[in-house]
C-alpha positions in Angstrom: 0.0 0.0 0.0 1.2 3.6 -0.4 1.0 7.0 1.9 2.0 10.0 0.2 2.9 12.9 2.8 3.5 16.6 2.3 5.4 18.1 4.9 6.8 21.0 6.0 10.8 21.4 6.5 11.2 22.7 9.9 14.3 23.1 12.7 14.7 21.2 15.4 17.7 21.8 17.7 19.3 23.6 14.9 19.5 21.3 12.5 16.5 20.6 9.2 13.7 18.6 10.1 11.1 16.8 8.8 9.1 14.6 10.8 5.8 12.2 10.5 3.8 10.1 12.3 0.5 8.4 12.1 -1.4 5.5 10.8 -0.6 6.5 7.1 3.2 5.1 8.2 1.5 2.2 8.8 -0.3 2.3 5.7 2.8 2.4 3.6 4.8 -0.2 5.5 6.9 1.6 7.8 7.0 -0.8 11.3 8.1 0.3 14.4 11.5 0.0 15.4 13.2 -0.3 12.1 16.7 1.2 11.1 16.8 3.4 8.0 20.4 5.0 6.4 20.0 8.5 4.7 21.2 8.6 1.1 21.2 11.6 -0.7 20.4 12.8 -4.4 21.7 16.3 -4.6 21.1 16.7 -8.4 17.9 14.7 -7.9 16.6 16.4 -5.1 15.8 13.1 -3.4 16.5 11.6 -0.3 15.4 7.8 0.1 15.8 6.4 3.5 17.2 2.2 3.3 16.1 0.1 6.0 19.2 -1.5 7.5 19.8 -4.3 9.5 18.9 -3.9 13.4 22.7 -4.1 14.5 23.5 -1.0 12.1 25.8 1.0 13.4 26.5 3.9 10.7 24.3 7.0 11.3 20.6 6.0 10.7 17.3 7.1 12.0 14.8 4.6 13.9 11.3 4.6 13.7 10.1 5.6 17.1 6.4 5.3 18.7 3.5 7.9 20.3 0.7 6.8 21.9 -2.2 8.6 21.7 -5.8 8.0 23.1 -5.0 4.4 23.5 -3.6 3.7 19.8 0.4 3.3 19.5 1.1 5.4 16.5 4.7 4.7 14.9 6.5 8.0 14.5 9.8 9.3 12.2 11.9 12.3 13.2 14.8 12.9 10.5 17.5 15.7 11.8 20.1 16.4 9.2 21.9 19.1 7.1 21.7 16.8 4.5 18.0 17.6 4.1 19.1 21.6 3.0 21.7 20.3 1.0 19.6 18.8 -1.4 16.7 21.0 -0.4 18.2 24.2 -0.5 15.8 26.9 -1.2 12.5 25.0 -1.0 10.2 24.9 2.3 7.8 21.6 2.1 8.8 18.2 0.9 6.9 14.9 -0.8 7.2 11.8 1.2 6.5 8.4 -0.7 6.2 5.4 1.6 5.3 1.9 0.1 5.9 -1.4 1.5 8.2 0.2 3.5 10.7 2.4 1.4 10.8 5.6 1.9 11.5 8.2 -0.7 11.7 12.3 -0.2 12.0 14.4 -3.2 10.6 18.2 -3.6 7.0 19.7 -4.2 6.0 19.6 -7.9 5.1 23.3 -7.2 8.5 23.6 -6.2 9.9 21.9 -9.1 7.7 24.0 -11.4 9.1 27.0 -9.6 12.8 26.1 -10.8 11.6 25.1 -13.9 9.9 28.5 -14.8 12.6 29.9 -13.4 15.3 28.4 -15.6 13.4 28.6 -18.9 12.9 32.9 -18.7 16.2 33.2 -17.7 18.0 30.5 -20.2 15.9 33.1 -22.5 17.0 36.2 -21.2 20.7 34.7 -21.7 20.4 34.1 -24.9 18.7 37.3 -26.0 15.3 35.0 -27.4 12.1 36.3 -27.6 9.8 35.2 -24.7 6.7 33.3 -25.5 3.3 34.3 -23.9 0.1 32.4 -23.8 -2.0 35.3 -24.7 -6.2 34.2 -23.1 -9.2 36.3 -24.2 -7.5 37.3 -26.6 -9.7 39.6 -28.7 -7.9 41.5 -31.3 -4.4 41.5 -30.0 -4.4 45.1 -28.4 -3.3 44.1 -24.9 -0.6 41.6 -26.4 0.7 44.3 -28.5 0.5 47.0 -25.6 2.5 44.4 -23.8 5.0 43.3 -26.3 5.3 47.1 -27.5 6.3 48.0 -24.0 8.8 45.5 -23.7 11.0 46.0 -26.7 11.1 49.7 -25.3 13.0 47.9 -22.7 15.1 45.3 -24.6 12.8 42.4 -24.2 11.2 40.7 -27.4 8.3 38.6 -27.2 6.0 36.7 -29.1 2.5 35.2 -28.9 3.1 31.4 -28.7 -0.5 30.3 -28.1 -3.4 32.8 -28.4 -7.0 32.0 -27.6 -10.0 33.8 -29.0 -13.7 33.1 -29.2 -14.8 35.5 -31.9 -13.6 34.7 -35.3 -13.2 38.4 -36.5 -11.4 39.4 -33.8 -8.7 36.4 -34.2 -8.1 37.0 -37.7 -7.7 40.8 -37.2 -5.1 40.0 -35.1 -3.8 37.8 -37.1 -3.7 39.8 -40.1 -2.5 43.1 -38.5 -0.5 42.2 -35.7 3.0 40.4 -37.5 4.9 41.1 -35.0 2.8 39.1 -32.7 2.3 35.7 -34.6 5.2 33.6 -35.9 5.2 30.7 -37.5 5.5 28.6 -34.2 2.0 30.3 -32.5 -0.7 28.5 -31.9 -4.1 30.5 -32.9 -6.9 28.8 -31.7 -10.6 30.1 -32.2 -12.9 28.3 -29.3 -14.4 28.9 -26.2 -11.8 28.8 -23.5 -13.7 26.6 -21.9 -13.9 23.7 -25.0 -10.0 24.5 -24.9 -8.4 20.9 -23.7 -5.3 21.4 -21.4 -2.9 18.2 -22.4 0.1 16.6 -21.8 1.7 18.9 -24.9 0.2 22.2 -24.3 3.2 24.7 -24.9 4.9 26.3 -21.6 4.8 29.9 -21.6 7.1 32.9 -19.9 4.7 35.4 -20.3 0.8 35.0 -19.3 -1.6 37.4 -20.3 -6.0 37.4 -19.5 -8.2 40.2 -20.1 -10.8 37.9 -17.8 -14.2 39.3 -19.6 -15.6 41.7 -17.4 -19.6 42.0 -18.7 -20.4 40.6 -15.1 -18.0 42.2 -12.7 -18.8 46.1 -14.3 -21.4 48.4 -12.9 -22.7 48.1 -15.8 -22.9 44.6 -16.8 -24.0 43.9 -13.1 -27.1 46.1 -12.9 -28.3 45.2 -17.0 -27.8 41.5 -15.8 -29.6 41.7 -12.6 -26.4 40.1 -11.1 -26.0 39.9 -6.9 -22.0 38.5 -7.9 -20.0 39.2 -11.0 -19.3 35.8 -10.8 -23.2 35.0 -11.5 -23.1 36.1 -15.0 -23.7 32.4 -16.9 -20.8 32.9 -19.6 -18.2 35.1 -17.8 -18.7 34.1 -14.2 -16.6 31.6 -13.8 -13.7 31.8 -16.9 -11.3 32.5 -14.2 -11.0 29.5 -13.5 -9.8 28.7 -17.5 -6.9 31.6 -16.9 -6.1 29.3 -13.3 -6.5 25.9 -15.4 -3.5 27.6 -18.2 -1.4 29.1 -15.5 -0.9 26.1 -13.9 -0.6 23.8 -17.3 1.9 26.8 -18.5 3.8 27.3 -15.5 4.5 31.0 -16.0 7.4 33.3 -14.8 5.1 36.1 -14.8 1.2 36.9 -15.2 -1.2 39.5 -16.0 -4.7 40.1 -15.5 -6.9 43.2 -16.3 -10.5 44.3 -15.8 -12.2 46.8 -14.5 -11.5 48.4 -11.4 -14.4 46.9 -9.6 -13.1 43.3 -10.1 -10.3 43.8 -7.5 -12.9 43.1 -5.0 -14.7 40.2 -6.8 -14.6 36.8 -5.3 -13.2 35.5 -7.7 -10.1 38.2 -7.7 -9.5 36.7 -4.3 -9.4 33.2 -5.9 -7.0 34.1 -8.3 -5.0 36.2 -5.7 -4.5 33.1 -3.3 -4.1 30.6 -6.2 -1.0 32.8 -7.3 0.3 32.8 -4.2 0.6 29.0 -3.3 1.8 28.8 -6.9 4.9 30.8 -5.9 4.2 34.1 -7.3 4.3 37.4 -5.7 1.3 39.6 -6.4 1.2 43.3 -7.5 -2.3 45.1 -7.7 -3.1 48.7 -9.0 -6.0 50.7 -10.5 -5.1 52.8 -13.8 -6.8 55.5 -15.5 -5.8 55.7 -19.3 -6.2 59.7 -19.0 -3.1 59.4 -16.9 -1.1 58.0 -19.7 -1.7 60.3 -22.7 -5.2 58.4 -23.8 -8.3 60.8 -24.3 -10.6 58.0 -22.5 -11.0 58.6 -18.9 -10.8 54.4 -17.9 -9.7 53.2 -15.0 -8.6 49.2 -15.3 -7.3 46.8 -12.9 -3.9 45.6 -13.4 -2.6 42.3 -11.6 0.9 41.4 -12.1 2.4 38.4 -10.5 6.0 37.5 -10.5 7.9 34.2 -9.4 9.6 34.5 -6.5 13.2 34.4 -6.9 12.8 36.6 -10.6 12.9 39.6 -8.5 12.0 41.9 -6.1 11.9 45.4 -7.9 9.0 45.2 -9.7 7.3 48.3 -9.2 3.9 50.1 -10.7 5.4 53.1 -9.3 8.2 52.9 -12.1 5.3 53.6 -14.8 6.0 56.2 -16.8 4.2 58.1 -19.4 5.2 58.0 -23.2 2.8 59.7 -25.1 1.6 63.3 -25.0 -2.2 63.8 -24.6 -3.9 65.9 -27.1 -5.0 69.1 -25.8 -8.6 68.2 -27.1 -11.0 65.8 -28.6 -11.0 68.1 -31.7 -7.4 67.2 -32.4 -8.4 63.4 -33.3 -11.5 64.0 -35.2 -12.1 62.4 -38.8 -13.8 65.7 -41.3 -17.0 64.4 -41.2 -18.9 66.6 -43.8 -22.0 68.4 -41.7 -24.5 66.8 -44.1 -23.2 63.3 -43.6 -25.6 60.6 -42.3 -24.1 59.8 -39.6 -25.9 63.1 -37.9 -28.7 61.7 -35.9 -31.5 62.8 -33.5 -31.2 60.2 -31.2 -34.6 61.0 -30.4 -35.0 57.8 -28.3 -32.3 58.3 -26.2 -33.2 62.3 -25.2 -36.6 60.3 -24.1 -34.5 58.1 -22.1 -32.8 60.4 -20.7 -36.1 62.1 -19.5 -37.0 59.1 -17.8 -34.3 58.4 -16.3 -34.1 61.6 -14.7 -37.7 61.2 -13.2 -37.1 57.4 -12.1 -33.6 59.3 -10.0 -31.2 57.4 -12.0 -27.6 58.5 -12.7 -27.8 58.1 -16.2 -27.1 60.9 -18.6 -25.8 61.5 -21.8 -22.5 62.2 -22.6 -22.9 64.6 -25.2 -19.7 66.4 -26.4 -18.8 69.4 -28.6 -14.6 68.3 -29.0 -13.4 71.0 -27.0 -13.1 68.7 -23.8 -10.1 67.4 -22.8 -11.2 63.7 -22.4 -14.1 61.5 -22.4 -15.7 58.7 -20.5 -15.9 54.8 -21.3 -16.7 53.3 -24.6 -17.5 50.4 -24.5 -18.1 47.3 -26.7 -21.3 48.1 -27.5 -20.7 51.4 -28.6 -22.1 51.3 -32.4 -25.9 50.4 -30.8 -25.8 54.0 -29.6 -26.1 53.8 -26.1 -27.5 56.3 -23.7 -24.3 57.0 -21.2 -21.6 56.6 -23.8 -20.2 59.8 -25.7 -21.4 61.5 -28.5 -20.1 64.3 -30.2 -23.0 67.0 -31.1 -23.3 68.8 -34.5 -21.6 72.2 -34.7 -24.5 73.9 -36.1 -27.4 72.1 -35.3 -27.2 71.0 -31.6 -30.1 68.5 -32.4 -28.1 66.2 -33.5 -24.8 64.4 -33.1 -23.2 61.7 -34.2 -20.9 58.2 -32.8 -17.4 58.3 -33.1 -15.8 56.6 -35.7 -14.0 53.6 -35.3 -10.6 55.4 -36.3 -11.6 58.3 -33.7 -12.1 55.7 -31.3 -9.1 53.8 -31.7 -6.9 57.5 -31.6 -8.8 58.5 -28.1 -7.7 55.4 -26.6 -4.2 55.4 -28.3 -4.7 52.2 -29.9 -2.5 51.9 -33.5 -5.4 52.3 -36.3 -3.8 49.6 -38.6 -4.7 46.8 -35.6 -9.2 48.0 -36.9 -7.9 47.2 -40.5 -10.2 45.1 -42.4 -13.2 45.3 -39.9 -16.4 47.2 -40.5 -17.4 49.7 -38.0 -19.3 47.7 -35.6 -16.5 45.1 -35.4 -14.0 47.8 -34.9 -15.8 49.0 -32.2 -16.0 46.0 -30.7 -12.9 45.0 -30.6 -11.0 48.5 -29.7 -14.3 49.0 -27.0 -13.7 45.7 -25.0 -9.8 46.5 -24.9 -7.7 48.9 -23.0 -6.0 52.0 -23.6 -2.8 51.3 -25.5 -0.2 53.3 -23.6 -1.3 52.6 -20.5 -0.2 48.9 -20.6 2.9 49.8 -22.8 4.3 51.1 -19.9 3.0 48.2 -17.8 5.0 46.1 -20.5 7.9 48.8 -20.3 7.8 47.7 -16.3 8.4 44.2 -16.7 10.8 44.2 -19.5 12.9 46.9 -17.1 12.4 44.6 -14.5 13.7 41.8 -16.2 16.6 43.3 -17.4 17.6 44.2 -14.1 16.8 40.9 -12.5 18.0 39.0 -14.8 21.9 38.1 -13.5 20.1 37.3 -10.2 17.5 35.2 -11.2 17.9 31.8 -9.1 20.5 33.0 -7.0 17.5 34.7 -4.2 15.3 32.3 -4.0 12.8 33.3 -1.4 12.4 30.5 1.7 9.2 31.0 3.4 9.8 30.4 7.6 9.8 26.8 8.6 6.4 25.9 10.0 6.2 22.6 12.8 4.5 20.4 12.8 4.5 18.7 9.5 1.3 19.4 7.4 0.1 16.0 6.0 -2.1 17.1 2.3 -4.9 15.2 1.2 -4.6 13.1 -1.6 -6.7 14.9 -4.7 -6.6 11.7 -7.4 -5.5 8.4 -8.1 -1.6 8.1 -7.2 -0.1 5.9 -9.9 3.1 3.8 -9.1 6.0 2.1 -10.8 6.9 -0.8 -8.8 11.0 -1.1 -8.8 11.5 2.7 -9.0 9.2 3.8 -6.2 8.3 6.8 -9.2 4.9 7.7 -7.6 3.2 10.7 -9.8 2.9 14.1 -7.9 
């Protein structure tokens, strides 16, 4: 039979410990009173404990006893500096027991730690572009925000697998983001949630979500009739598809935005304490685009996690602003003739706004002559004509007024105009309305290129130790532990 223990490496009289007791020694064959001899694996990270004959004399440990409530509970106390020299940096351990033999090697957390570790900075070494798993990925603005701000810093990157539900989107990415796609990406068009997570799914350095926000928004909350963002029936729960890839991908570093309002979701605290066991240290902030030369006043959440032992001088307060904000909306305005259909009444929405106003809602319009230094949201949505999004009003005849164009759109939230090429209005709008403000995360990007480039000769040289905890914490077992008899290789 076989007990698989996860403990905790703690002191004990100055020297590493790790120590176990309990029926589940029983379980996987370790009797009471046996003699075991330490043998180390330093390149392995293993130790494996030998039983030995009773009349041993070479430094062993023996399997003591405890009795508690009546029951005689066999007990192992290992003491040695051997355990940190194969164990260096990490704080828990996996213990393997069947019929008997005992085998110690690290956490596969742990292990995936080192690995991500290695890869980013084997990478970084040899001056290679960094391949990020790019989720939700609409048409590429926040990849190329991203990757935009880290060549500014040294740091190529590419998109090694991007996920996108809506066709048009992909292929506009596709099509007008080259720098992005290379002949190695992955471009799959699916619901995340169809997406299956094998065996062969591509590592990544680089992870990067815009989690869909239609639930978590004001917004999206009060037109859904939603108590929880995480209510909404398609968005509600894809967080846990961006968990699902970080862990099959095994990061060095992740990123997350959304609204503002989703820092204090349920589900932002899943994520939060999912990074965390995972080994990454978590940096949160709220942004406004204004701030960063866009004309869009809109404010997004921006999660960044890091591997511990990459770095600790990651830093949103190293932002800085690249771009120039134009001194009006005028300034970014298409010449659209004064005749031009486009000029509407929008009779329906100066009703709505009446009854609104009555009923003691918020709402009103956002109706705009260009001479304002900014704007609010647009959104996704923005080519239905909606009553809270702006509009700018006719110069003569203040009945009227008109959307903004796609191009106008993508210049007030400093997105390039070549990434709307190809797409009608309505697309356009939908794909440079559900995206960010391109500066913004360009410096974001700029931030963790710097940071990498100033980590870099450090990276696995600081690993982080967390303090030793005692007792030993025994984990439940999740699923089926397979085993190869003759190797004691038991699957973490």
């Amino acid at each position: 039979m076989t007990t698989i223990i996860n403990a905790t490496i703690g002191v004990s009289k100055g020297l590493p410990r790790v120590w176990m007791e309990g029926q589940k020694l029983n379980h996987g064959g370790v009797q009471i009173g046996k003699k075991y001899a330490i043998k180390a694996d330093v390149p392995a990270k293993r130790l494996e404990l030998i039983e030995v004959p009773f009349d041993f004399s070479g430094k062993h440990v023996t399997v003591s006893k405890r009795e508690r409530n009546g029951v005689v509970h066999p007990l192992i106390e290992i003491r040695s500096e051997q355990i940190r020299e194969v164990f260096e940096e990490d704080d828990k351990v996996r213990i393997a027991l069947r019929r008997g033999r005992i085998v110690i090697t690290a956490l596969q957390i742990q292990t995936k730690i080192r690995e991500r570790l290695k890869r980013i900075k084997d990478k970084l070494d040899r001056g290679e572009k960094l391949p990020v798993i790019s989720l939700f990925h609409g048409g590429g603005v926040l990849d190329r925000a991203i990757h935009s701000g880290m060549l500014r810093a040294g740091v190529g990157s590419f998109v090694q697998v991007g996920v996108e539900l809506e066709s048009e989107y992909l292929d506009a990415s596709l099509r007008n983001n080259p720098d992005l796609w290379t002949e190695d990406s992955i471009a799959i068009c699916s619901d995340i949630r169809d997406v299956h997570l094998g065996d062969n799914t591509p590592d990544g350095c680089i992870l990067v979500g815009g989690v869909p926000c239609v639930g978590a928004s004001r917004s999206g909350r009060s037109k859904n009739s939603l108590e929880f963002a995480e209510d909404h029936d398609d968005a509600g729960a894809l967080y846990i598809d961006y968990l699902n890839w970080l862990k099959a991908t095994n990061p060095a570093i992740a990123l997350i935005e959304n609204v503002g309002e989703y820092l204090n979701t349920a589900a932002m605290s899943a994520i939060r304490n999912v990074f965390k066991h995972q080994g990454y240290d978590v940096y949160e902030t709220v942004l406004d685009g204004w701030e960063f030369g866009s004309l869009e006043h809109r404010e997004r959440m921006v999660v960044v996690a890091v591997t511990q032992g990459l770095g600790e001088t990651f830093s949103f307060e190293n932002l800085k602003v690249n771009k120039i904000r134009e001194s009006c909306i005028n300034e970014i305005l298409d010449p659209i003739p004064l005749d031009d259909e486009s000029w509407k009444p929008y009779e329906y929405l100066a009703t709505k706004e009446i009854r609104d106003k009555a009923a003691g809602k918020g709402f009103r319009r956002q109706l705009l002559t260009g001479t304002e230094d900014g704007c609010g949201v647009i959104g996704r949505g923005y080519k239905k004509g909606r009553s809270t999004e702006p509009f700018i009003i006719h110069p003569t005849n203040p009945e009227l007024s008109r959307l903004f164009t796609k191009a106008e759109h993508a210049r007030i939230k400093g997105i390039p105009q070549v990434m709307l090429d190809g797409v009608s209005e309505t697309t356009g709008h939908e794909i440079a309305g559900q995206s960010v403000c391109f500066h913004q995360f360009e410096s974001v990007g700029e931030e963790i290129g710097n940071f990498l480039m100033r980590s870099r000769s450090n990276i696995l040289k600081f690993p982080k130790r967390r303090p030793a905890v005692e007792p030993a914490v025994v984990m439940p077992v999740a699923e089926p532990i397979g085993v190869q008899t003759g190797t004691m290789s038991l699957f973490h």
